[in-house]
N, C-alpha and C positions, 0 to 999 in steps of 0.2 A: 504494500500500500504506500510506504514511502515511495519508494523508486515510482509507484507509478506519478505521484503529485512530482517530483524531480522531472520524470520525461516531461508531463504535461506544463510545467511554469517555461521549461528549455522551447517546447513547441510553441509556447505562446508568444516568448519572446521574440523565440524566429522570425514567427509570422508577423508582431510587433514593429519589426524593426523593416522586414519586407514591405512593409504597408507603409511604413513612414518614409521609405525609399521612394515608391511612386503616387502616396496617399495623402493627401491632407486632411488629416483626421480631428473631428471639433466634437464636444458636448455640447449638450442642451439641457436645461431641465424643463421642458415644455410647460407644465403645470405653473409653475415660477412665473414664468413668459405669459400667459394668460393670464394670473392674475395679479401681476406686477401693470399691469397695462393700465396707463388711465383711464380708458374704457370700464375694465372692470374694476375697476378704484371707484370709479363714481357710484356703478350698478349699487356697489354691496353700501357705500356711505346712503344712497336715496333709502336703499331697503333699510338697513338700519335707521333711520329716524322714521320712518314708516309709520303709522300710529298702531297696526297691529302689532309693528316688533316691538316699538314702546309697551304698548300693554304685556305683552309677552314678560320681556324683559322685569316689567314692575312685581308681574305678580312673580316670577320665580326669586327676585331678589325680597318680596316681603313677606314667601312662604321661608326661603332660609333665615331672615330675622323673626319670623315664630318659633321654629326651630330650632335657635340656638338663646329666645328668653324663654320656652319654653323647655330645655335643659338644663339651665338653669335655675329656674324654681323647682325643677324635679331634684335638683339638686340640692336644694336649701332644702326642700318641707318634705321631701321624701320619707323622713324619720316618723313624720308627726301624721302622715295621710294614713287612712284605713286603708286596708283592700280596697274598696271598691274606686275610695277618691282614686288608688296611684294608678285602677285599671281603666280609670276614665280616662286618666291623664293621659298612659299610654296609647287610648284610644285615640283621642283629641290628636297626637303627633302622629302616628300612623297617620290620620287626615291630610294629617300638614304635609308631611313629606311626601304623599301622595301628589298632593297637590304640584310639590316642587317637581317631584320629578315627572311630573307629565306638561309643566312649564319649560324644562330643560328640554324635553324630549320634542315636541313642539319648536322651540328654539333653533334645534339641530337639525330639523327635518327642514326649515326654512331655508338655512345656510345650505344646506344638501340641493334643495330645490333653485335656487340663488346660483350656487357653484353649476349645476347644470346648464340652465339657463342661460350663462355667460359662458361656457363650455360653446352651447351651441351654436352661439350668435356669432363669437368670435372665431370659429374655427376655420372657414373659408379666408377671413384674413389673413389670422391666424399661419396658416398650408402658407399664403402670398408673401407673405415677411420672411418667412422662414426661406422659402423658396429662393427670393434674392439678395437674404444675407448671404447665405450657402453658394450662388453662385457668386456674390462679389468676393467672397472672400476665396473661390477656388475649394471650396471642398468637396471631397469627392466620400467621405463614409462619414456620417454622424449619427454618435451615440449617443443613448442617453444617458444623462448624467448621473441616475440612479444604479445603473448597471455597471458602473465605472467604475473603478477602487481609487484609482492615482488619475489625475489629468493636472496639467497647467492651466491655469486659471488664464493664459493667454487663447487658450483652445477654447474655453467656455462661449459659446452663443452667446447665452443667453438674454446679454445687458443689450448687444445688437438687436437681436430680433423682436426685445420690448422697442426698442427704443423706434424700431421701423413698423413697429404696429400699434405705437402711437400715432405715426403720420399716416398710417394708412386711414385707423378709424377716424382723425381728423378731419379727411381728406370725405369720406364718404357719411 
């Protein structure tokens, strides 16, 4: 099992150095590039002031302030509560956190929804920025950046092809 990782890093590098011979090889981290884009800078800034993500936002951040004065008093009067008070109490924050976390969950499902949405709108740009960073700059194999262990940060796309699909969604 060693000797085989030994042949395979030798073979990788061969073919590494092959490639950098006739190859101009760049990453990207695409995801980055979409939503580094002013474009979708603004999308997610409208949606969050949104009045539903407002409301959203309010009630999960005033279920977690029940949640954490209502641990708090379980924690002062717990000694002195019956049964029944500390099973109501119990009760009562079950509620609560109920609530949060279907505040949170909601929340995330928006960004998810949000994230798609600018996924989809931008991608045809998107392909077009990419397209002619890649050719001005001469590359010929681009990885992505997640798949990568080592690159120079000279190889990196990425700031180019926001930076061209700003002009483009300017532009259009």
């Amino acid at each position: 099992m060693k000797y085989m990782r030994l042949v395979i890093i030798v073979l990788c590098s061969a073919l590494a150095s092959l490639a950098l011979s006739e190859d101009k090889i760049a990453v990207i981290d695409m995801q980055q590039a979409m939503f580094a884009s002013n474009y979708a800078q603004n999308m997610a800034k409208e949606a969050s002031e949104s009045a539903d993500f407002v409301a959203l936002r309010a009630k999960a951040e005033s279920s977690a302030a029940d949640l954490q004065s209502m641990a708090k008093e379980a924690e002062t009067k717990r000694l002195t509560w019956s049964t029944e008070e500390a099973a109501e109490h119990q009760k009562k924050m079950s509620y609560t956190k109920a609530d949060y976390d279907l505040a949170v969950q909601k929340i995330q499902g928006e960004q998810q929804q949000l994230q798609q949405k600018i996924m989809q709108e931008l991608t045809p740009q998107f392909q077009e920025a990419l397209s002619e960073v890649a050719k001005g700059e001469g590359i010929t194999l681009l990885l992505r950046r997640e798949s990568v262990i080592i690159a120079d940060p000279k190889n990196d796309l990425t700031a180019k092809v926001v930076d061209k699909l700003n002009q483009i969604t300017l532009e259009k």
